[in-house]
C-alpha positions as a LaTeX table, in Angstrom:
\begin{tabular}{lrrr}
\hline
Residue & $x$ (\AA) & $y$ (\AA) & $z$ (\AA) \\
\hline
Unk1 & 5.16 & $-37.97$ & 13.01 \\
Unk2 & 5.87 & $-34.67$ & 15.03 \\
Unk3 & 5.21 & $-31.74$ & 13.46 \\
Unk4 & 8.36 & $-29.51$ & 12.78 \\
Unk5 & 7.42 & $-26.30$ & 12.29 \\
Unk6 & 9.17 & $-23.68$ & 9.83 \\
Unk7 & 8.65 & $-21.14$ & 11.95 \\
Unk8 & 11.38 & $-19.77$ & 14.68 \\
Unk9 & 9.51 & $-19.28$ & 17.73 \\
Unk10 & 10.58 & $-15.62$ & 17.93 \\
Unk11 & 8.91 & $-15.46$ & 14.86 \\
Unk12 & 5.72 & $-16.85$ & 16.07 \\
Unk13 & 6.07 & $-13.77$ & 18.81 \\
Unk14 & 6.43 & $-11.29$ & 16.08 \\
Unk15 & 3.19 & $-12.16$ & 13.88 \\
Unk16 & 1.42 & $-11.92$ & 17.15 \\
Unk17 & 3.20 & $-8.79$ & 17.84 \\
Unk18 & 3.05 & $-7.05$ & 14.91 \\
Unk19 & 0.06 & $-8.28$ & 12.60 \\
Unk20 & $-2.22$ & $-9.65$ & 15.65 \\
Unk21 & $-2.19$ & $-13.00$ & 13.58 \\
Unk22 & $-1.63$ & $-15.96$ & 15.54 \\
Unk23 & $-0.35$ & $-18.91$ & 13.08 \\
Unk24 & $-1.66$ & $-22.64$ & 13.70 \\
Unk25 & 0.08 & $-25.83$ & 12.60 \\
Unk26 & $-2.48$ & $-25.48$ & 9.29 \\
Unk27 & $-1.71$ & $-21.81$ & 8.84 \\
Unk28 & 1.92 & $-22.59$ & 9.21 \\
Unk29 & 2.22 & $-24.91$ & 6.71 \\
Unk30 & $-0.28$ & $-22.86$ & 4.30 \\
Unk31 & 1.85 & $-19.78$ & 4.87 \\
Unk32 & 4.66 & $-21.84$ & 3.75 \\
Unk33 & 2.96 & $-22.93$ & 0.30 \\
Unk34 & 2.60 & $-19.10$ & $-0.26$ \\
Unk35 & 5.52 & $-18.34$ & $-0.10$ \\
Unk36 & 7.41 & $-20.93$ & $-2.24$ \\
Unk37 & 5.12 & $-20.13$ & $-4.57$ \\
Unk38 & 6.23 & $-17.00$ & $-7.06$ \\
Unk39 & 2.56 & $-15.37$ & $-7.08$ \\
Unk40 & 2.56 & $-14.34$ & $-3.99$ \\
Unk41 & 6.14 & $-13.74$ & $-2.81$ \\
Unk42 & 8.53 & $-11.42$ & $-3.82$ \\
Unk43 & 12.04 & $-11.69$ & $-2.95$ \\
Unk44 & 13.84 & $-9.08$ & $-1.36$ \\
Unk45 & 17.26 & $-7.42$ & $-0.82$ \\
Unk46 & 19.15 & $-10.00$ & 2.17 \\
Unk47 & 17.28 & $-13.12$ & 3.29 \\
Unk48 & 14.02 & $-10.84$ & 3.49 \\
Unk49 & 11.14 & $-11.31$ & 1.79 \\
Unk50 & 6.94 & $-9.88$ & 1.01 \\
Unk51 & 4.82 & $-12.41$ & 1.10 \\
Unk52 & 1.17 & $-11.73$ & 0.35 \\
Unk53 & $-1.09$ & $-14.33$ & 2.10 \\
Unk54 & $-4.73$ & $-14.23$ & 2.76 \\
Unk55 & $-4.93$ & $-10.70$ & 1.15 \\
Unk56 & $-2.21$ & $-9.01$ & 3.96 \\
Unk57 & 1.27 & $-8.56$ & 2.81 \\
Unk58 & 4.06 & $-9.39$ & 5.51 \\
Unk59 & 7.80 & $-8.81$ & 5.40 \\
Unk60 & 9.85 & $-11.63$ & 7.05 \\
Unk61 & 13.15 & $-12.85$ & 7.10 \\
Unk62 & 13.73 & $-15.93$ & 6.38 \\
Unk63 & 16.90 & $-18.74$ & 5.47 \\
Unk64 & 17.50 & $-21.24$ & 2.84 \\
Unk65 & 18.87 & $-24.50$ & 3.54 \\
Unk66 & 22.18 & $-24.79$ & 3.50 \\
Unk67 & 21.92 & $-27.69$ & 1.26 \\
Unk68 & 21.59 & $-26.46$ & $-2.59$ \\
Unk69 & 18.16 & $-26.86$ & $-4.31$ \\
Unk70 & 16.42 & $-27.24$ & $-1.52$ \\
Unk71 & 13.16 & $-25.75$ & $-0.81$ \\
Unk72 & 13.28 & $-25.91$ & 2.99 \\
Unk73 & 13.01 & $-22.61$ & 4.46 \\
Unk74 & 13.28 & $-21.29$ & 8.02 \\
Unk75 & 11.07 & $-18.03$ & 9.38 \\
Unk76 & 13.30 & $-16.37$ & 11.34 \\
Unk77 & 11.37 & $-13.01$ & 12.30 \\
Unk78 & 8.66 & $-10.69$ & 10.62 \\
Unk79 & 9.70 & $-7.17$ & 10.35 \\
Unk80 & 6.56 & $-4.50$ & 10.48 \\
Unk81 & 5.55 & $-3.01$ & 7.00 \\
Unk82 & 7.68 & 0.22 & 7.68 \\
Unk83 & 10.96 & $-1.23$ & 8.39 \\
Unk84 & 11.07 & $-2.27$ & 4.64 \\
Unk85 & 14.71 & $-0.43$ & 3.66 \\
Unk86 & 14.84 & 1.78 & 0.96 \\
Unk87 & 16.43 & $-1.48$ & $-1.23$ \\
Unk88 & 13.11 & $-3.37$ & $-0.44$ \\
Unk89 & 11.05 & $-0.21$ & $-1.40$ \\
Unk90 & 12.96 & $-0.12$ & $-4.93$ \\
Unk91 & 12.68 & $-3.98$ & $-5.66$ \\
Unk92 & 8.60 & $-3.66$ & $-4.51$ \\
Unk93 & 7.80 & $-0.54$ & $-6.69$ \\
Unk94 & 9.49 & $-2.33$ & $-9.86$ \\
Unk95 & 7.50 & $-5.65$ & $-9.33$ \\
Unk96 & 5.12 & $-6.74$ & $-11.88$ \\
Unk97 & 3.52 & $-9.05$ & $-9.10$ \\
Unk98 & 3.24 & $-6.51$ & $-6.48$ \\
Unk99 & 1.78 & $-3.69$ & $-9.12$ \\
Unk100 & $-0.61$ & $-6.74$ & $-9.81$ \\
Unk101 & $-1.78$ & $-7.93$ & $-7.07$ \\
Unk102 & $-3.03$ & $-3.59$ & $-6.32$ \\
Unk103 & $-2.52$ & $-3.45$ & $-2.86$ \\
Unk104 & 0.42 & $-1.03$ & $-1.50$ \\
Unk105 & 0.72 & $-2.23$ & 1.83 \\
Unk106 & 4.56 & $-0.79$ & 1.85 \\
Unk107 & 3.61 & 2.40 & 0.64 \\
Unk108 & 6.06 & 2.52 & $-2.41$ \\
Unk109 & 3.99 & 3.57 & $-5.39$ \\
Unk110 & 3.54 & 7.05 & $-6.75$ \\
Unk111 & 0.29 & 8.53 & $-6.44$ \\
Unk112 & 0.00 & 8.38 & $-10.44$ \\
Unk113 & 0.75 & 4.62 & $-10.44$ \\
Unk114 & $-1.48$ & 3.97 & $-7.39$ \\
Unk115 & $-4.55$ & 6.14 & $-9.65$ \\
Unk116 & $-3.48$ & 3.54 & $-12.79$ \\
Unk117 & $-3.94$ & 0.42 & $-11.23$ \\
Unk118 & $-7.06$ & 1.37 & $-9.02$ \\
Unk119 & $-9.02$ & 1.83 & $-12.53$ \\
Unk120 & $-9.80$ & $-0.53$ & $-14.86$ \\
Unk121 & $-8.15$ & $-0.23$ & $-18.55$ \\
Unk122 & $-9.80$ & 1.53 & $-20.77$ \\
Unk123 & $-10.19$ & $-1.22$ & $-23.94$ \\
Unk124 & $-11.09$ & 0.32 & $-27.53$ \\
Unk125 & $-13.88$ & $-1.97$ & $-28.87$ \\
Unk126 & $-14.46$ & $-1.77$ & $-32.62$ \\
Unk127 & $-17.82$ & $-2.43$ & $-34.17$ \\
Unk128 & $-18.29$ & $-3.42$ & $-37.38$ \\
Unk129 & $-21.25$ & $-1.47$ & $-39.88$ \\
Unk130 & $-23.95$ & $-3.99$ & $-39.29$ \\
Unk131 & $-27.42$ & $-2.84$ & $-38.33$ \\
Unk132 & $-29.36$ & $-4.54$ & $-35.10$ \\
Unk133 & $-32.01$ & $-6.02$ & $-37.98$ \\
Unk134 & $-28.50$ & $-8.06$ & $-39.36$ \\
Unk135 & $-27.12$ & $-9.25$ & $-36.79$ \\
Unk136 & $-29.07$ & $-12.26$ & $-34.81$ \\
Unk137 & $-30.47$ & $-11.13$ & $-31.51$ \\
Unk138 & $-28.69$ & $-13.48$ & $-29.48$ \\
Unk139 & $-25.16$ & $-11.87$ & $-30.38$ \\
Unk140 & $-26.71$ & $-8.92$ & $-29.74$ \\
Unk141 & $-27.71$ & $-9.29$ & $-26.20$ \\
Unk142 & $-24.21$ & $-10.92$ & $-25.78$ \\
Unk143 & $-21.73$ & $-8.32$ & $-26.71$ \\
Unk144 & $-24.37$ & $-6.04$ & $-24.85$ \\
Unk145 & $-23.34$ & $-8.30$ & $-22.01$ \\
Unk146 & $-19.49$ & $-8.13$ & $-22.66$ \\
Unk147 & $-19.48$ & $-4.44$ & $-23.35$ \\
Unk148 & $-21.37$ & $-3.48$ & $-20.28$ \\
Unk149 & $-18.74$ & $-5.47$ & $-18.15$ \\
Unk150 & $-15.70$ & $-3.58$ & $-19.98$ \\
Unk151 & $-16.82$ & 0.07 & $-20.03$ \\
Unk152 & $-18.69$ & $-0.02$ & $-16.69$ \\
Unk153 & $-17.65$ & 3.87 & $-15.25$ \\
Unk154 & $-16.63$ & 3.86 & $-11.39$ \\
\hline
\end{tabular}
């Protein structure tokens, strides 16, 4: 069976071009997986896209089939970072998954919301009245455990 790849050769030029990533068959079709799959892409305004893949984010345009429900998509072109539009910027800095996933390739959050997500939460632990002589050692040295991987100060 001949592989038919998803990606436009023009597109192939621009990765090269404009990530330095060259894309095998097995990249290809792993590229592909990412981006069907909601984690790790976010949809943009037009047929363009962010995918985040391999811990890069790239912007690419790509179609749907023309046939309804179908999951076959062709990679037309990647676009570089900075020619997201000011539509793609919007849709970006109001993602959940993009805020998640903390890296702001595109440049779209606030310098407040960049500070928010670099540090971890702060979580509000209660502890209840017991002294260390009533409580069995073993719990002890366990929420010693849990608390020193919560309120570890960067």
């Amino acid at each position: 069976m001949k592989f038919k790849s998803p990606f436009t050769h023009h597109a192939l030029e621009r990765i090269l071009e404009r990530y330095g990533t060259r894309f095998t068959k097995q990249r290809q079709l792993a590229f592909v997986r990412t981006l069907q799959n909601p984690k790790f892409t976010i949809p943009l305004t037009d047929n363009r896209r962010a995918c985040y893949f391999e811990g890069k984010w790239y912007l690419l345009v790509c179609s749907q089939s023309p046939r309804p429900l179908s999951s076959i998509i062709a990679i037309q072109t990647f676009l570089r970072l900075e020619d997201a539009n000011e539509d793609d910027k919007l849709v970006l800095r109001h993602s959940d998954r993009y805020i998640k996933i903390n890296d702001d390739a595109f440049g779209v959050l606030s310098m407040s919301e960049r500070k928010s997500i670099d540090r971890p939460c702060k979580k509000l632990v209660e502890l209840s009245e017991l002294s260390d002589s009533e409580l069995p050692h073993d719990q002890i040295k366990s929420a010693d455990r849990i608390l020193k991987s919560i309120c570890t100060d960067k």
